[in-house]
N, C-alpha and C positions, 0 to 999 in steps of 0.2 A: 863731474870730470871737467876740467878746465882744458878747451881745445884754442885756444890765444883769443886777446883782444876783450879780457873778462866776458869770454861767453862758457855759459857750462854744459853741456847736455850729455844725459844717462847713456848707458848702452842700448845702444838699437833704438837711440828714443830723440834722434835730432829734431829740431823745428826751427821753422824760423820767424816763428810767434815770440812774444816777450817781450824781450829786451833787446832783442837778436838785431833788430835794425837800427838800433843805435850804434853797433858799431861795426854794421856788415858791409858797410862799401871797402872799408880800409880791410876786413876781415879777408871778403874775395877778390883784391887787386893781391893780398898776397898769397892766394891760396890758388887762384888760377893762372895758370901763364898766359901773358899778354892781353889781358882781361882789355883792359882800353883798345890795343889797338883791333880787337875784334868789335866794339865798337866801333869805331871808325871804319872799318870793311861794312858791317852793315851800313853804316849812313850810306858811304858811297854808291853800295849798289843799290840802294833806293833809289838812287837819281834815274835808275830805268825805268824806275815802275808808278811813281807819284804823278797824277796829276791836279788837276784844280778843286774838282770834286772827289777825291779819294778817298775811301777809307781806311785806316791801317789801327790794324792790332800787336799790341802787344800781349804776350801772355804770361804769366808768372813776371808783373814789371816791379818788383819789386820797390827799391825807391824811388823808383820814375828815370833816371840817371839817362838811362839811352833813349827811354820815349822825350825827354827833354832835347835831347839830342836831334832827336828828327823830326821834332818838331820843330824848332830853331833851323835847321838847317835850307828846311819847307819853307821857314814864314810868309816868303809873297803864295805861297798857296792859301791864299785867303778861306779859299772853301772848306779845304781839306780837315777831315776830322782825324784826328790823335786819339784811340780807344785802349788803357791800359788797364787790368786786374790781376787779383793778385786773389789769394784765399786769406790772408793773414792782413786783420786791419793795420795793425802797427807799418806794415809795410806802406801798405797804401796812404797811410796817414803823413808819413814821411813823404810819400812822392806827391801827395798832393801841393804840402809846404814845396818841395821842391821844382814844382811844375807853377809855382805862384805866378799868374802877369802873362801865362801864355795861353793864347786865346785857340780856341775847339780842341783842348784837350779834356778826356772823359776820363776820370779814373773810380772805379768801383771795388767793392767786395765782391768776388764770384767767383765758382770753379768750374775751370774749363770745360768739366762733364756735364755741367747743368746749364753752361752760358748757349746762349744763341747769337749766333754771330749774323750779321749782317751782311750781302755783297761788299766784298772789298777787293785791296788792288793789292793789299801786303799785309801779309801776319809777320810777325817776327815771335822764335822762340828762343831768350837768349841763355842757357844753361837749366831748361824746366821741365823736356819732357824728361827726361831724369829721373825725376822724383812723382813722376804719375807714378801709379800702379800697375804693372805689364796688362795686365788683365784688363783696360781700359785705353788702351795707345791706339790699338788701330781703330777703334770708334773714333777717336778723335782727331788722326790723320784723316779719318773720311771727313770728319766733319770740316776742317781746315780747308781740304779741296773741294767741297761743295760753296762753301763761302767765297773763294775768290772766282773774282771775273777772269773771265779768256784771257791769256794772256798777263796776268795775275802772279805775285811769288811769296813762295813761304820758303823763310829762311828761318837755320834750325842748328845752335851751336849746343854742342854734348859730347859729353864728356862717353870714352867709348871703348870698349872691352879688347883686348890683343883678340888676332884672329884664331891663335892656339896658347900653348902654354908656356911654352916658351918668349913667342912675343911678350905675351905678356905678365911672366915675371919681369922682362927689361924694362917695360912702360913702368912698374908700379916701381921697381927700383930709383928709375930715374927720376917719377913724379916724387919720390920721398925726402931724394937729393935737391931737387927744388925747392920745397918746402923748408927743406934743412938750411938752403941758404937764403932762402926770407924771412929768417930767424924762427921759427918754431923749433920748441925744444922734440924730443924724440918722443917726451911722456905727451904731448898736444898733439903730434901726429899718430901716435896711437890713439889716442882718448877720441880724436877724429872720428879716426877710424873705425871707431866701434860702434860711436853714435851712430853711423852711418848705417850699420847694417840693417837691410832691410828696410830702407827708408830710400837710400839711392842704390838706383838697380839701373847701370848702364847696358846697354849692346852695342854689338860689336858695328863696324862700317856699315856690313853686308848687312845686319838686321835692321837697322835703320832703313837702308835704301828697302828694304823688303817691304818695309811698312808705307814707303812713299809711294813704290810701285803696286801696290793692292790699291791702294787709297785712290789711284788713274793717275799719276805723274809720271811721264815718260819720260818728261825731258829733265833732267838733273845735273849737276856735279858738285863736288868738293870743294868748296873754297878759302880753307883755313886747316892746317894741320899743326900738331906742337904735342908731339908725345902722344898722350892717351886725350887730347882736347882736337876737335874737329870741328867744322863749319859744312854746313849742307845749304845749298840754295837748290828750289825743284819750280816749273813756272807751268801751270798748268795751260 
């Protein structure tokens, strides 16, 4: 099934192995609202949290796009390391190319349930816990808050369920209307759709913060809304 951008994937059967990052950055600028400028929100508020010796993660970085970003934005932080993985080489083979000439950035193969993260000062998740498998998210929020330092942030953009059913028939109606106007035909927003199933399993606001607040993050909030797409920062 053709879901735009010559990418194809089965029902129930997305990936983002293949070919998939040859044409996924232009795929997700039109398939998520404000995709950029929610970069740009994370760069910024890294500026609280980076220092000389930092470590920051990225997780699911697909073709490096925003770990390029903060890294660039960092550069007199001479110390500072840039750590991004992905599970999908093609991805990371991309972002390597695309991280070319810039110095302490780490990019690997690995998935987030088996990686060991190091003390750090920022993880960043930018549309990934998503597509874990529910059965494995609050292992890996503990894990996330066990790796940073005091005073430390993980930030966390996902895409996120109406709170009832009403809400959210409006959300998915609206997010279709968007799509519709980034030109996908209606057969690509269903063929989408289908692939998806069971492969991206959102929750709602509330379940999210549920997972931050087990994991020992107290202190939290919001900081990007746009339909069914959210932005979470929580600072241990």
């Amino acid at each position: 099934m053709k879901v735009g951008h010559d990418i194809e994937a089965g029902n129930a059967n997305w990936s983002f192995g293949g070919d998939v990052a040859d044409t996924f950055v232009e795929h997700i600028r039109q398939s998520v609202p404000m995709y950029e400028e929610g970069h740009d929100l994370v760069c910024k508020y890294s500026d609280y949290f980076i220092h000389d010796d930092s470590v920051v993660y990225e997780m699911g970085v697909s073709t490096g796009e925003l770990l390029r970003k903060l890294a660039t934005r960092h550069k007199a932080r001479k110390d500072a390391r840039w750590i991004g993985f992905d599970t999908e080489k093609p991805m990371i083979t991309k972002a390597k190319s695309h991280c070319k000439g810039l110095k302490n950035v780490e990019l690997s193969v690995d998935d987030v349930r088996l990686f060991e993260f190091e003390k750090s000062d920022l993880i960043v998740s930018y549309y990934t816990m998503q597509f874990i498998p529910p059965r494995y998210r609050q292992e890996i929020f503990d894990k996330i808050y066990e790796s940073l330092n005091w005073g430390g942030a993980f930030i966390m953009f996902e895409k996120v369920r109406g709170p009832d059913a009403r809400f959210q028939d409006m959300m998915s109606a609206l997010y279709n209307d968007f799509k519709t106007e980034q030109g996908f035909s209606a057969e690509e927003i269903l063929s989408k759709t289908g692939s998806l199933k069971g492969v991206l399993d959102p929750f709602s606001t509330a379940g999210n913060i549920d997972l931050l607040q087990r994991a020992g993050f107290v202190d939290h909030m919001t900081i990007f809304k746009h339909i069914c797409f959210e932005g979470f920062i929580a600072i241990k």
